[in-house]
C-alpha positions as a Markdown table, in Angstrom:
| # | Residue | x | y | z |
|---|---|---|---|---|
| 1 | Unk | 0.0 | 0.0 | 0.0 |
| 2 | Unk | 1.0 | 3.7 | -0.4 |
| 3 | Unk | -0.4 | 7.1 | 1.3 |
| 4 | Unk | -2.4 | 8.5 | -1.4 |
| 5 | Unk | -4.2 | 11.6 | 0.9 |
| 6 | Unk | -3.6 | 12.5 | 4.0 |
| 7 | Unk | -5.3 | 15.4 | 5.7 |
| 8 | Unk | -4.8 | 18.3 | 8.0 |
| 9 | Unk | -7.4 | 20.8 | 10.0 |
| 10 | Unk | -7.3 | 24.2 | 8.8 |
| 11 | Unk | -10.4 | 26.4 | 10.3 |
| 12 | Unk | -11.1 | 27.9 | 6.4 |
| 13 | Unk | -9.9 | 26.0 | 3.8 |
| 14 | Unk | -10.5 | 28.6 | 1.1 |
| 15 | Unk | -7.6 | 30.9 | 3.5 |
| 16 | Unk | -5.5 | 28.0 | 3.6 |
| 17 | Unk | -5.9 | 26.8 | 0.1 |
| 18 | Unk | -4.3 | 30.2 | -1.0 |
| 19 | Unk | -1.4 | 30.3 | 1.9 |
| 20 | Unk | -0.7 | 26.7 | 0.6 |
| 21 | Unk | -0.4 | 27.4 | -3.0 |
| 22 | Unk | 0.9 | 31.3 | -2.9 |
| 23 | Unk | 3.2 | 31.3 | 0.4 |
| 24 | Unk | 3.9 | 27.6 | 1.0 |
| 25 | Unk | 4.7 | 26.6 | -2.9 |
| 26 | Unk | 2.1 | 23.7 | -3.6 |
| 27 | Unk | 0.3 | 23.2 | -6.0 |
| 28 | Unk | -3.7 | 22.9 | -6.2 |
| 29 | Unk | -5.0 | 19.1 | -6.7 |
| 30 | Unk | -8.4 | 20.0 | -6.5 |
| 31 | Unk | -10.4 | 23.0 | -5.3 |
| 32 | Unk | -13.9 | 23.8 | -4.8 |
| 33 | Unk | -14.8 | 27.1 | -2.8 |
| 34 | Unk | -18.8 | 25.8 | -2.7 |
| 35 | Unk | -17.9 | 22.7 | -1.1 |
| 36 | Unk | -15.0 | 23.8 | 0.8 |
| 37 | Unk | -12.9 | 21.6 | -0.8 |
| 38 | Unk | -9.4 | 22.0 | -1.1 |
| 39 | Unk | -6.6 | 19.6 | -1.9 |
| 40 | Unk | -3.0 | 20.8 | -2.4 |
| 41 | Unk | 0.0 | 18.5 | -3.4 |
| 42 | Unk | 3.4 | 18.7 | -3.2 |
| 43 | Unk | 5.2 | 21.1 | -6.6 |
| 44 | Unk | 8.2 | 18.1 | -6.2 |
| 45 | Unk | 5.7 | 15.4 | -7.0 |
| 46 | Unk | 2.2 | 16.8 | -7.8 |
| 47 | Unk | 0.8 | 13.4 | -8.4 |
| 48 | Unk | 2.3 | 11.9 | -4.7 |
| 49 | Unk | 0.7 | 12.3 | -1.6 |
| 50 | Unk | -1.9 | 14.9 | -1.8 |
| 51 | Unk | -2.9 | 16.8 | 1.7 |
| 52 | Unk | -6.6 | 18.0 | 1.9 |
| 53 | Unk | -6.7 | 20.9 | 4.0 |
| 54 | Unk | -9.8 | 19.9 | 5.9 |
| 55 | Unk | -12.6 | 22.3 | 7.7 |
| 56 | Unk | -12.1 | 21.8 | 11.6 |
| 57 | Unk | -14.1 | 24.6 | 12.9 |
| 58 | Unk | -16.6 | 23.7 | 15.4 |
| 59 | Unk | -15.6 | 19.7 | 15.6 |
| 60 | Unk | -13.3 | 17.2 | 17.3 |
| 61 | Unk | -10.3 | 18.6 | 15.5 |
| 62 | Unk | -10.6 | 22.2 | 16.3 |
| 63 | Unk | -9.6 | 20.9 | 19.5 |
| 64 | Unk | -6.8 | 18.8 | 18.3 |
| 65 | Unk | -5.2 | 21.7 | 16.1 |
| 66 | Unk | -5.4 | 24.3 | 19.1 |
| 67 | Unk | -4.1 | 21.3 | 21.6 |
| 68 | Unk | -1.0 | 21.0 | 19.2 |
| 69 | Unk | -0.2 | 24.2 | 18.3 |
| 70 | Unk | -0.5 | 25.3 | 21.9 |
| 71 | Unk | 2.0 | 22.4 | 22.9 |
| 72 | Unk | 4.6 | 23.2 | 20.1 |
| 73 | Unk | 4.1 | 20.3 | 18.3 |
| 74 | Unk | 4.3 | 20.1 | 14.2 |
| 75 | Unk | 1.6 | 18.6 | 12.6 |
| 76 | Unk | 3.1 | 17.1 | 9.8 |
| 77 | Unk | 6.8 | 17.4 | 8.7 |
| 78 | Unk | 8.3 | 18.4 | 5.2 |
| 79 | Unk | 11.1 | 17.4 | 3.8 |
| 80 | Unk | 13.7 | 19.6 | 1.9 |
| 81 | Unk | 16.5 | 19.4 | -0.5 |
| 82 | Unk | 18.1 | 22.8 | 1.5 |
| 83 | Unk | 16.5 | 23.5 | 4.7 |
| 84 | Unk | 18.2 | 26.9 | 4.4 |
| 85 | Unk | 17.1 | 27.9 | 1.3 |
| 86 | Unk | 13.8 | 26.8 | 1.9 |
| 87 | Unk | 13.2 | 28.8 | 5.4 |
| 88 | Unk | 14.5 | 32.1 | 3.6 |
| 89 | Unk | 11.8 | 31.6 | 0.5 |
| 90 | Unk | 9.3 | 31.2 | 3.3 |
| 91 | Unk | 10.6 | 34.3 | 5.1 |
| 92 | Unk | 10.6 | 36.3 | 2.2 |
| 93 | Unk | 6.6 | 35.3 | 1.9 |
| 94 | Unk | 5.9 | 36.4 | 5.1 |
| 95 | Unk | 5.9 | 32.6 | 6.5 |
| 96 | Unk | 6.5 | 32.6 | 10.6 |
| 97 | Unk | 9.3 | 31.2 | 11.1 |
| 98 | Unk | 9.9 | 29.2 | 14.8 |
| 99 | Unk | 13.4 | 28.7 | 15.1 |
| 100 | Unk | 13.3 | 28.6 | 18.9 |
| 101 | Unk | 11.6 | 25.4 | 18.7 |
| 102 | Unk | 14.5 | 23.2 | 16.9 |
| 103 | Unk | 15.5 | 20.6 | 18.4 |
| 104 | Unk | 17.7 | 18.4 | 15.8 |
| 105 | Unk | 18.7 | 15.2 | 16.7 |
| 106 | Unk | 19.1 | 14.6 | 13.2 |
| 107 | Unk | 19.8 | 16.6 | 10.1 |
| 108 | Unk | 18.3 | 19.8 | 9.9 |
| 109 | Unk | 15.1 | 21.0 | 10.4 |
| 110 | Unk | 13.3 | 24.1 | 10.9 |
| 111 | Unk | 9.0 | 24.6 | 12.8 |
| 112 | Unk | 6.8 | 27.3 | 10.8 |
| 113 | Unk | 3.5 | 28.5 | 11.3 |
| 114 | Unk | 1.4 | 27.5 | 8.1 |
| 115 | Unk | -0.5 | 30.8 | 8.9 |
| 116 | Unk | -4.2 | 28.3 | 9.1 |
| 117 | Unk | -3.3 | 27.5 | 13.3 |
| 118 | Unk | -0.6 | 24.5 | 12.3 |
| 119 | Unk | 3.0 | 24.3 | 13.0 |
| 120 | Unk | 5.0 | 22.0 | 10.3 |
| 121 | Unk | 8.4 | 21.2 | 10.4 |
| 122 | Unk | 10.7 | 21.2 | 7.3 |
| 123 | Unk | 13.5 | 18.9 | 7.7 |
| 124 | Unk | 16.3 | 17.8 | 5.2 |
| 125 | Unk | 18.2 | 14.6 | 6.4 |
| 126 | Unk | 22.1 | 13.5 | 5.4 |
| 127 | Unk | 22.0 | 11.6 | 2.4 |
């Protein structure tokens, strides 16, 4: 088997679907503002894993998102060619960076704010 979609709660996917594709660099899958439906994928491999930025407002995983955010914990966790380069594109785009919250025990890695009430973690491992 293979991960085909995974998702992740955003409280307006419509906000996130445009962070996602303008400041974070994916690529829309699929997106329908009627339906709140919005499905972003990776620019590296646009026909991988897809992530469908999923309503959370006012159900179990509103809870979940806050409880994680609150606690410093990423969400999900990118992976890089250049770390580096990659945390000064998001800078320039106005992407929060959290620096203070590295902790590598392997590689290097960076936590960001996705700007929809997620941290995520961009990491690029030694070949």
């Amino acid at each position: 088997m293979k991960i085909s979609l995974v998702s992740i709660p955003v409280q307006d996917p419509i906000k996130a679907h445009q962070i996602y594709t303008s400041k974070l660099g994916f690529v829309s899958k699929e997106f329908d503002p009627d339906a709140s439906l919005a499905i972003v994928a990776s620019t590296d491999d646009p026909h991988g894993v897809a992530i469908l930025l999923d309503p959370c407002k006012g159900n179990f995983a509103e809870h979940y998102q806050k409880s994680a955010f609150e606690a410093n914990l990423p969400i999900m966790a990118l992976q890089a060619k250049s770390v580096e380069v990659e945390c000064e594109r998001l800078k320039a785009a106005g992407v929060v960076l959290r620096p203070e919250l590295d902790k590598p025990e392997w590689g290097i890695q960076n936590v960001f704010e996705d700007g929809c009430g997620n941290l995520l973690m961009i990491e690029e491992k030694p070949v």
